[in-house]
C-alpha positions, -999 to 999 in steps of 0.1 A, spaced: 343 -824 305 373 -804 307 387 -789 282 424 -799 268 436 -763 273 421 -760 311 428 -792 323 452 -789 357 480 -811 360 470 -814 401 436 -820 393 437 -856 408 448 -837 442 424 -811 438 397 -835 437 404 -860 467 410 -830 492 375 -811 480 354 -813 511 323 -786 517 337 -754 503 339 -734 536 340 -762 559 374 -767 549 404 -763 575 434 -749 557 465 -766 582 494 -741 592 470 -716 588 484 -689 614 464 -680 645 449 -646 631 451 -615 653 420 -603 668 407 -574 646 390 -555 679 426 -557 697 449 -543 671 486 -544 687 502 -510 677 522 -509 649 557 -492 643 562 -461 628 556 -454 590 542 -440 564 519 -446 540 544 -465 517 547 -490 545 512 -499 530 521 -510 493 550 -528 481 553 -509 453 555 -477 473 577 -491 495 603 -510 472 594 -546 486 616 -574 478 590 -607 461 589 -633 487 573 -663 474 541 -676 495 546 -707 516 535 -744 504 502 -738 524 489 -714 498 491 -742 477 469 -762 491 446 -733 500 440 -730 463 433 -771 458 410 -772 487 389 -743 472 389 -760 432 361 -768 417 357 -777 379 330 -754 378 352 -725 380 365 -725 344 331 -722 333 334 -686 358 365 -678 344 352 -679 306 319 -661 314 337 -634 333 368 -630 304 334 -626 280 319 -599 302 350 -581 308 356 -579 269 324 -563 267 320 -538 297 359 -526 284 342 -515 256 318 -496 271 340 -482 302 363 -467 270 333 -450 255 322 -433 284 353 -421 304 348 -405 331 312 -399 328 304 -434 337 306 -423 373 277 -411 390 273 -379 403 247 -366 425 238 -329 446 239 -333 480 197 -318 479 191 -349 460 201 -372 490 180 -349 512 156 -354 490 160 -391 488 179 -410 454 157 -427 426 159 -464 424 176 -460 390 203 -438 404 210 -457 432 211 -490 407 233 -472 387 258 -463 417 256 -499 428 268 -511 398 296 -482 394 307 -487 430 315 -454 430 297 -419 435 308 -383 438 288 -359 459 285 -319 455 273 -293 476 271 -309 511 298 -284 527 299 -248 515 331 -243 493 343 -215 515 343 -240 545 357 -270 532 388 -239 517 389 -228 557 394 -264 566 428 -264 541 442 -233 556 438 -245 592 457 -279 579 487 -258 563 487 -235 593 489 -265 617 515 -287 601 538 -252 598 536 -249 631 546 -283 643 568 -283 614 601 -300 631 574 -334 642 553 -334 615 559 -363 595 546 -380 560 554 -393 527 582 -389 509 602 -379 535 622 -351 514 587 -332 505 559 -347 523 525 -345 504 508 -375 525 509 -369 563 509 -384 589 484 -363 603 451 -372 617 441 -351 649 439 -315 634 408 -298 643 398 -294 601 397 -327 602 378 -333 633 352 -305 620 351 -320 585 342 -355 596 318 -346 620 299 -321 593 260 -330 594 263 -330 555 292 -356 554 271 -375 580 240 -373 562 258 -385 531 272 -416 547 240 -428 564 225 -426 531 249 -445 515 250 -471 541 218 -477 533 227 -494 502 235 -525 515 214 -549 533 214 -582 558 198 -612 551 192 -616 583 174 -590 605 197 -604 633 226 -597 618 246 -572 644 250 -542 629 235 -507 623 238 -488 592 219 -452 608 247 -437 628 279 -437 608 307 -437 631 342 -416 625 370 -435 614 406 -414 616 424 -410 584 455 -390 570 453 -363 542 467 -353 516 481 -320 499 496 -333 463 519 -304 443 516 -295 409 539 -316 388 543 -348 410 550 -379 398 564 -396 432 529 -405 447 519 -428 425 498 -447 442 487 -477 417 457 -501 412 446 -512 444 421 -525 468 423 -515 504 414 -540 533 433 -569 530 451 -591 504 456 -629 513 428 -627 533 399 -629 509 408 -660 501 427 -675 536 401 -663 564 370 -683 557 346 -654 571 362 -637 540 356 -664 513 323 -664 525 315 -630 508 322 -648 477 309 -674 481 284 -675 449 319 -665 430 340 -696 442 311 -716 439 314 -719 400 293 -716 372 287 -694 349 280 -656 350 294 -654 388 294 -613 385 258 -618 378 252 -639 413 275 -623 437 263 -599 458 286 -568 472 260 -554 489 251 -582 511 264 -573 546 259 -603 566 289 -622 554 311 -592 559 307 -591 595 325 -621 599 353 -611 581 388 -613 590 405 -588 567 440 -579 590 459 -615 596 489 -602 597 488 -568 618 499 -549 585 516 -515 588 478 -502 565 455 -532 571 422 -522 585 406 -539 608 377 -517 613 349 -525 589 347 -491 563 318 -501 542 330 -472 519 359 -452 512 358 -416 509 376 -380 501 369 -354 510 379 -323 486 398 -293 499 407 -280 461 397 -279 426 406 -311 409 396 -325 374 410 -354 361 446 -351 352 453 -334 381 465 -362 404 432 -373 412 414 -401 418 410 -434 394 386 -468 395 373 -495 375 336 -487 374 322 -522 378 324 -536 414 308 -569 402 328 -580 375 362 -570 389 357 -593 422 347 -618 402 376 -614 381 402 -609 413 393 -640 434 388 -664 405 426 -650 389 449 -669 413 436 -705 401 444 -699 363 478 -688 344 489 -682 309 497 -709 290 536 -715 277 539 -700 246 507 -676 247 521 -649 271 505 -620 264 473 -633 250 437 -628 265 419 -655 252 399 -682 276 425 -707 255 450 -693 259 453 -698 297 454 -733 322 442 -739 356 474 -735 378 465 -754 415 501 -762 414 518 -728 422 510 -706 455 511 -673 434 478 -653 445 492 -625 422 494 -588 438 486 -603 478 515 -600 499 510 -603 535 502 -576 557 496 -549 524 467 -539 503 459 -561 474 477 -547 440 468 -549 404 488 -540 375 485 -550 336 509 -578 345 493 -593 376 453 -589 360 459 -586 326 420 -592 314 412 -564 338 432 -542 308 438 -511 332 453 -489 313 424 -486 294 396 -488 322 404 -470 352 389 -437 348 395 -408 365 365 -390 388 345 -362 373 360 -329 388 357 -323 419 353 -284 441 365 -281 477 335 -296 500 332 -322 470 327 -359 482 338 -390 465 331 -428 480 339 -458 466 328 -496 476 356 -510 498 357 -534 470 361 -510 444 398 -509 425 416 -476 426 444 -453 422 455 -421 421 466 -405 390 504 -409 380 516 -376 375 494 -344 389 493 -326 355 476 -296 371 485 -257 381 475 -258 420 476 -286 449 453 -317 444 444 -318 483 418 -344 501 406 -359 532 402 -387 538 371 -398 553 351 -433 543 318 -443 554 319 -475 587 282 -492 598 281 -491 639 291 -535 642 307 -545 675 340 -545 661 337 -509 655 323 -498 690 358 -517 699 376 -500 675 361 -466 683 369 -467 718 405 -474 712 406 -444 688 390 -422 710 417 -428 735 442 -423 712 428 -392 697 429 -382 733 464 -387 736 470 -371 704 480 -402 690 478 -421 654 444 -441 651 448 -478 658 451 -491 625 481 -469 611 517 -465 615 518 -459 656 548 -441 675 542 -403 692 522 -391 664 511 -355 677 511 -358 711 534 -331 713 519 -310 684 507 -274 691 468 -270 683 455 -304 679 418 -310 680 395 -326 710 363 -332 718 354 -294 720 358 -296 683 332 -312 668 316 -290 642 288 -269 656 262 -276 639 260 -320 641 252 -315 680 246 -353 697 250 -368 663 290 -355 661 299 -363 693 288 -402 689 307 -401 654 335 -397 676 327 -423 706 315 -389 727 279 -398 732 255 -425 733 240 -444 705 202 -447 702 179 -467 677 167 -451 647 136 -452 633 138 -489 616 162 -501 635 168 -538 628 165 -564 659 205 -570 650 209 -529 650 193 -524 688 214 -554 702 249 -541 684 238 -505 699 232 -518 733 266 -534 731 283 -504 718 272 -482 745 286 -505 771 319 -511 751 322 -469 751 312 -465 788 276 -451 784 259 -483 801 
């Protein structure tokens, strides 16, 4: 029986339009793009990615979003939402105890040697790892200077955000970069972390033993700065997770009520995920390449404090928490208040708080109050230049408000992507553009640095990741690893031919 306090005044509604979860065909849905033919997108910046970077007007979602939420109710999911409000009270307390020593941190001989299963629990629950020693320190400080030395040079083209002093540019052909994500330490690091997640079916088409290259910007933060301040957020879509029903299907143990959801769902489970629609609306950021993790790359010495990067160190419980939020509100009269009374079912309204179309899902103390983020993001341990970080594509983050430090805060950044036919697409289109000198197909488009002096080709991959570089990159051919799935050696086969090798 429902309780007085949760009972939804639509629940009549609600209840003649539930059909089987995802069966259900949301009308005026609109036609979705195809993610392996992204159009090319205007010129930006990286503030064309988040409203609150970019000063965006609230437009109210359409009645359809409405009825999206109805057709995905079911009573069982106040029963989720008071389980989750209890778990969230309790991991709070722990997150404040531990700081920023609640994420893991591992020596780049240890994933040589191979990760205990404690570890490896322990980073699955995090989300979030940082890895040292994988490229010398004196490298990954040659990689910097070759940056600053290309973007003086092209100086009148180069572009980035804010326009006034740049310190995120739109920059992603430089030969650092092209060395830095084609470095056999970086590329032993991914595969290892893709190994983390699994299919539940061995003919599920992907690979997750040759990490492919996916372009990114960088970023050179100043001492002092305050203006990138980049807040809570969740890259890969908004709307989507709960519009495209590949997407729902990922949480599917979430929306399907109960109690203790974060203890059911799965983040690691990769066959839903390849079905995923995550860029519906062609945004200016959206990615429609499938990153199973995000990355930096350090290029200086960064502790906490220093502009660097923040997350809530529980992937679980904060999905949970994110795609049940847009089917409950606070009650009239209780604003403010955390408790499971003090909020009500809303199926009434088509707020889906933070998702605006087209930008990367947002969080703020107002928008996910239980998630209390002022008091649970923490900030990464320190990081040294060649340090890695990579977080979940799940994972909530941020980047530090004001860069407290004495030198630059400066990263790369590089994520971790499984080989899936929608990445062999997308990897051929990037090679072509990398070719031309061009932005990668999922950012702001326009001449990029075509016309930049000293950009970086094929010729420079870094020396010492031979065959396994070049085919980061599109450049050579991919072939089967030992324990290759049946899934993995049909998604290769299919690669190659996408890329031209067969």
């Amino acid at each position: 029986m429902l309780r007085p306090s949760l009972r939804p005044r639509a629940l009549s509604s609600a209840r003649s339009l539930r059909t089987p979860l995802f069966a259900r065909s949301i009308s005026r849905t609109p036609t979705p793009l195809s993610p392996a033919t992204p159009a090319e997108k205007d010129e930006g910046s990286i503030a064309s990615v988040f409203s609150s970077l970019g000063g965006d007007a609230f437009v109210p979602l359409e009645p359809r979003f409405g009825e999206l939420k109805k057709a995905l109710w079911t009573d069982g999911l106040i029963e989720s939402w008071r389980t989750v409000l209890s778990a969230l009270e309790e991991r709070t307390e722990e997150i404040k105890e531990k700081g920023t020593q609640i994420v893991p941190q591992v020596d780049f001989r240890d994933i040589q040697a191979g990760l205990s299963p404690s570890l490896k629990d322990e980073i699955k629950r995090v989300g979030t790892v940082v890895v040292h020693g994988a490229v010398p320190t004196v490298e990954a400080e040659g990689w910097k200077r070759q940056i600053q030395s290309y973007i003086a040079e092209n100086r009148t083209l180069a572009r980035g955000f804010p326009n006034d002093n740049p310190q995120v540019w739109e920059i992603y052909n430089s030969v650092a970069q092209t060395q830095a994500r084609t470095h056999p330490g970086l590329l032993e690091t991914q595969k290892t972390l893709l190994g983390f997640f699994h299919t539940t079916d061995d003919s599920s088409p992907v690979s997750v033993n040759t990490p492919i290259s996916y372009f990114d910007r960088l970023r050179i933060r100043f001492p002092g700065d305050s203006v990138f301040a980049l807040g809570c957020h969740i890259d890969g879509g908004s709307l989507e997770r709960w519009e495209d029903p590949g997407f729902r299907q990922c949480w599917r143990e979430i929306l399907r009520g109960g109690p203790d959801p974060h203890l059911r769902h799965d983040p690691w489970d990769l066959t839903p995920r390849l079905n995923a629609r995550t860029d519906l609306y062609n945004g200016a950021g959206a990615c429609s390449a499938f990153r199973m993790f995000q990355g930096w790359t350090a290029l200086s010495t960064t502790a906490p404090g220093e502009g660097t990067l923040q997350v809530f160190p529980d992937v679980n419980l904060a999905t949970s928490y994110l795609i049940l939020r847009p089917f409950f509100r606070e009650r009239r009269g209780r604003e403010g208040k955390l408790g499971f009374d003090d909020w009500e079912v809303d199926l009434e309204s088509t707020a889906f708080r933070g998702s605006v179309k087209g930008k990367a899902q947002e969080l703020s103390h107002q928008t996910h109050p239980h998630l209390r983020l002022t008091e649970t993001m923490v900030s990464v341990p320190q990081v040294v230049p060649g340090s890695q970080v990579y977080w979940h594509c799940d994972v909530i983050h941020a980047v530090e408000s004001r860069h407290g430090g004495k030198t630059d805060s400066s990263v790369l950044y590089i994520p971790a992507a499984p080989l899936t036919k929608q990445n062999a697409t997308y990897l051929a289109a990037q090679r072509a553009r990398f070719e031309a000198g061009k932005p990668a197909p999922d950012f702001p488009g326009g001449a990029g640095e075509s016309q930049f002096v000293g950009r970086a080709g094929k010729g420079d991959v870094h020396k010492d990741s031979g065959e396994a570089g070049l085919r980061a990159l599109g450049y050579a051919p991919f072939v089967p690893q030992e324990g290759e799935t049946e899934g993995g050696k049909r998604v290769i086969e299919e690669a190659n031919r996408i890329l031209g090798f067969a």
